[in-house]
Backbone bond lengths (Angstrom), bond angles and torsions (degrees), N, CA, C in turn:
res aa  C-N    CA-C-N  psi(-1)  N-CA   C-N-CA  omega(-1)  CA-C   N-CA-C  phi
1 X - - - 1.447 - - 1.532 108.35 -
2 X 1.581 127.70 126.88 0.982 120.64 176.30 1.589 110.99 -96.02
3 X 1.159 124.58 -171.45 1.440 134.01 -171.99 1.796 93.97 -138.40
4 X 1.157 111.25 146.61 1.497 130.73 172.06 1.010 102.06 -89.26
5 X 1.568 108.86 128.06 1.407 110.31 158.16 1.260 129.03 -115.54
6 X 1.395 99.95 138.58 1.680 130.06 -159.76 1.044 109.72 -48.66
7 X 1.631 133.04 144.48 1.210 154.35 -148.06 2.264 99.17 -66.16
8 X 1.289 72.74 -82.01 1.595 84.92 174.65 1.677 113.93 -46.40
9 X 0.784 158.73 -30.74 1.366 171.75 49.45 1.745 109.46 65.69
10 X 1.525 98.41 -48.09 1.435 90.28 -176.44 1.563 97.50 -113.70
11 X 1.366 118.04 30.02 1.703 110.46 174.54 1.806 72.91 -119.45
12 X 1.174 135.42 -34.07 1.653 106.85 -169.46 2.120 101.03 -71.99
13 X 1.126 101.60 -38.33 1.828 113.46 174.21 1.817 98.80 -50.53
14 X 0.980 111.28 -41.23 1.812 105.38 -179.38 1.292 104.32 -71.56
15 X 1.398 109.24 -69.20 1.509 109.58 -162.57 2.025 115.53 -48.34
16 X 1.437 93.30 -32.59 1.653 99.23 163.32 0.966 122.80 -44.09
17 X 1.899 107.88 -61.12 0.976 108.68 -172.59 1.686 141.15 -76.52
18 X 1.561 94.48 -0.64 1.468 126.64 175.85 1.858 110.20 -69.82
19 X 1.493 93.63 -29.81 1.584 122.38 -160.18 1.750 117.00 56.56
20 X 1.806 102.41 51.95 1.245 129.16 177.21 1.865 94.10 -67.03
21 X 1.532 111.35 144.21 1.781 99.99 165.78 1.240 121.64 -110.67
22 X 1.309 99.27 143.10 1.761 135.21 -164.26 1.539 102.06 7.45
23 X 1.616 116.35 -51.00 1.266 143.01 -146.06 1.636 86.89 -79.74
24 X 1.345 128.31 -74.32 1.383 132.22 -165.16 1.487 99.15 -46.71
25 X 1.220 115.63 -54.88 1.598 132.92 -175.04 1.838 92.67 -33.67
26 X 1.122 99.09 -61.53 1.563 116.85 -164.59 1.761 110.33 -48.55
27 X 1.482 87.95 -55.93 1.532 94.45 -178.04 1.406 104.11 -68.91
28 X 1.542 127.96 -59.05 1.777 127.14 172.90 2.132 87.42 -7.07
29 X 1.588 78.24 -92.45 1.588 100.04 -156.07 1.755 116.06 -40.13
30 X 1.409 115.44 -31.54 1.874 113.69 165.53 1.664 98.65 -66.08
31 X 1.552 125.44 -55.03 1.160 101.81 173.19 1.820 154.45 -14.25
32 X 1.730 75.78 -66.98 1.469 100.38 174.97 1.428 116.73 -83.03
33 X 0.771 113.93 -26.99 1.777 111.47 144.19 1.389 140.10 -36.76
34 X 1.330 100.80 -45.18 1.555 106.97 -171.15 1.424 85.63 -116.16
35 X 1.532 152.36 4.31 1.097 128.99 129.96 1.586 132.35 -71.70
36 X 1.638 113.51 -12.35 1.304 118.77 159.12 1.445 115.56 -71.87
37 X 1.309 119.32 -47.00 1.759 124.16 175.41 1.781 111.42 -54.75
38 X 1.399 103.22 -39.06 1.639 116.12 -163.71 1.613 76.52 -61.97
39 X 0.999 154.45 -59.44 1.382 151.67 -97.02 2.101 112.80 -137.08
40 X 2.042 99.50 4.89 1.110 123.58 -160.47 1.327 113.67 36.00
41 X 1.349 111.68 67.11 1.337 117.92 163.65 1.740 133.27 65.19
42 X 1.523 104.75 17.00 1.337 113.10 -174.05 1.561 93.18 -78.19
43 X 1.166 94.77 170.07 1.517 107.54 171.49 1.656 130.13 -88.36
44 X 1.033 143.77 95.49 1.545 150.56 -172.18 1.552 98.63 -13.50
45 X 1.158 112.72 -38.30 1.935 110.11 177.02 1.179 133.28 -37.53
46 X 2.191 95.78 -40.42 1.263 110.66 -175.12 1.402 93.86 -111.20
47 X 1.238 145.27 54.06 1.330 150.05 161.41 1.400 115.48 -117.38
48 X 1.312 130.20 159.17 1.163 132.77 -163.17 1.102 107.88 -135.27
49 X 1.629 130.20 168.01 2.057 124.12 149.57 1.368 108.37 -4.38
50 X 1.280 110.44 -76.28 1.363 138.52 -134.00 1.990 91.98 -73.08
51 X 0.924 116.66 -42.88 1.714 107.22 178.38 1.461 99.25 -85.07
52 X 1.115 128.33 -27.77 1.827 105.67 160.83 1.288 130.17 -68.07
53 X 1.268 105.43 -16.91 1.477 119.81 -174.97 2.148 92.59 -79.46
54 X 1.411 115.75 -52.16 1.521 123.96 -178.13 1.472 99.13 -56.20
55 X 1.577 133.02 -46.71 1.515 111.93 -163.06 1.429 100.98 -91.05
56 X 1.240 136.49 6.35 1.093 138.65 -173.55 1.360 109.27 -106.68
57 X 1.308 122.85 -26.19 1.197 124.90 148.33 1.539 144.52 -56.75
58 X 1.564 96.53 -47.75 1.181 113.51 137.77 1.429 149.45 -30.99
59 X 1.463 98.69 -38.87 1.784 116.75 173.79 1.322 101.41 -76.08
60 X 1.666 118.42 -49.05 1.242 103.55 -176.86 1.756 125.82 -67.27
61 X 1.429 105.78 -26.29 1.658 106.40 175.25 0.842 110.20 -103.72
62 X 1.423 155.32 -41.07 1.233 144.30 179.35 2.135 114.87 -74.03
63 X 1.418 104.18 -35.48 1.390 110.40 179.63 1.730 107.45 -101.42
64 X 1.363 110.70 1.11 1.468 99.98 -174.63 1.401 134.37 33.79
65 X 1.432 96.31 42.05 1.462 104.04 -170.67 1.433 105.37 -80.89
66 X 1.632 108.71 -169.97 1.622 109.79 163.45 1.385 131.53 -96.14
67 X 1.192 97.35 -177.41 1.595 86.79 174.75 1.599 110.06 -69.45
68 X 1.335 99.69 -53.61 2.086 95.02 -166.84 1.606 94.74 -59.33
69 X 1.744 138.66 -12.74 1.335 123.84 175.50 1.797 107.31 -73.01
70 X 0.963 106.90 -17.85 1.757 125.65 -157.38 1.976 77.47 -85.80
71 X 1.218 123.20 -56.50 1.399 122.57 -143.31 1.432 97.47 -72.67
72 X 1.423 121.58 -30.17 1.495 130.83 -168.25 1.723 101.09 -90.13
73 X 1.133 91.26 -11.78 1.866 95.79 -179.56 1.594 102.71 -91.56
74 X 0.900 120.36 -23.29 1.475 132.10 179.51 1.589 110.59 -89.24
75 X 1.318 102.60 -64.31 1.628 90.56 146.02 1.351 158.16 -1.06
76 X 1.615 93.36 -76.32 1.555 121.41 150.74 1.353 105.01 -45.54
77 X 0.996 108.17 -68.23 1.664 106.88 -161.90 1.449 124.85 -54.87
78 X 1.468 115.18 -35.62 1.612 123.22 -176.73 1.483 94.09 -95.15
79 X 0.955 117.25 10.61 1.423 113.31 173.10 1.903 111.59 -98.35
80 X 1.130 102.57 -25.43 1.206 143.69 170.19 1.625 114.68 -59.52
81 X 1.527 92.66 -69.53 1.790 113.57 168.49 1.248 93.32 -65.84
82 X 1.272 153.24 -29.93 1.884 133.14 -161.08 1.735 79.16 -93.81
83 X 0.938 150.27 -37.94 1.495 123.42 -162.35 1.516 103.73 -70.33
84 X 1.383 97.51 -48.70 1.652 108.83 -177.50 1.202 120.35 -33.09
85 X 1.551 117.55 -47.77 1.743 140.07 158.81 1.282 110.89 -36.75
86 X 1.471 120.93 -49.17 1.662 128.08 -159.88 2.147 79.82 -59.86
């Protein structure tokens, strides 16, 4: 019997294996977090462009972030979409 392994779990196993550091890892994984919450908790599987394009929008007006915060949030995310692929 195997066990599934958990979303976040296999974006910290990538970013390792990328040999991303500790820190990026860190941010990836808060990312995808608060793009899973932004999104009430669906799963990135069933997400598309178009809701990365909404929480990313979001960061910029509601979090007033920056752009290079926007780029690492995007980041996260297709990093996200490449596991989904595996």
């Amino acid at each position: 019997m195997t066990q599934k392994v958990k979303l976040l779990d296999q974006v910290r196993a990538v970013a390792r294996a990328r040999h991303l550091s500790n820190r990026t890892e860190d941010t990836y994984h808060n990312f995808i977090k608060k793009f899973i919450l932004f999104h009430d908790k669906r799963h990135p599987k069933e997400m598309s462009a178009e809701q990365i394009s909404a929480f990313l929008t979001d960061l910029a007006v509601s979090g007033k972030v920056s752009a290079s915060t926007q780029n690492q949030a995007l980041f996260a995310c297709e990093q996200c979409r490449f596991i989904r692929a595996l």
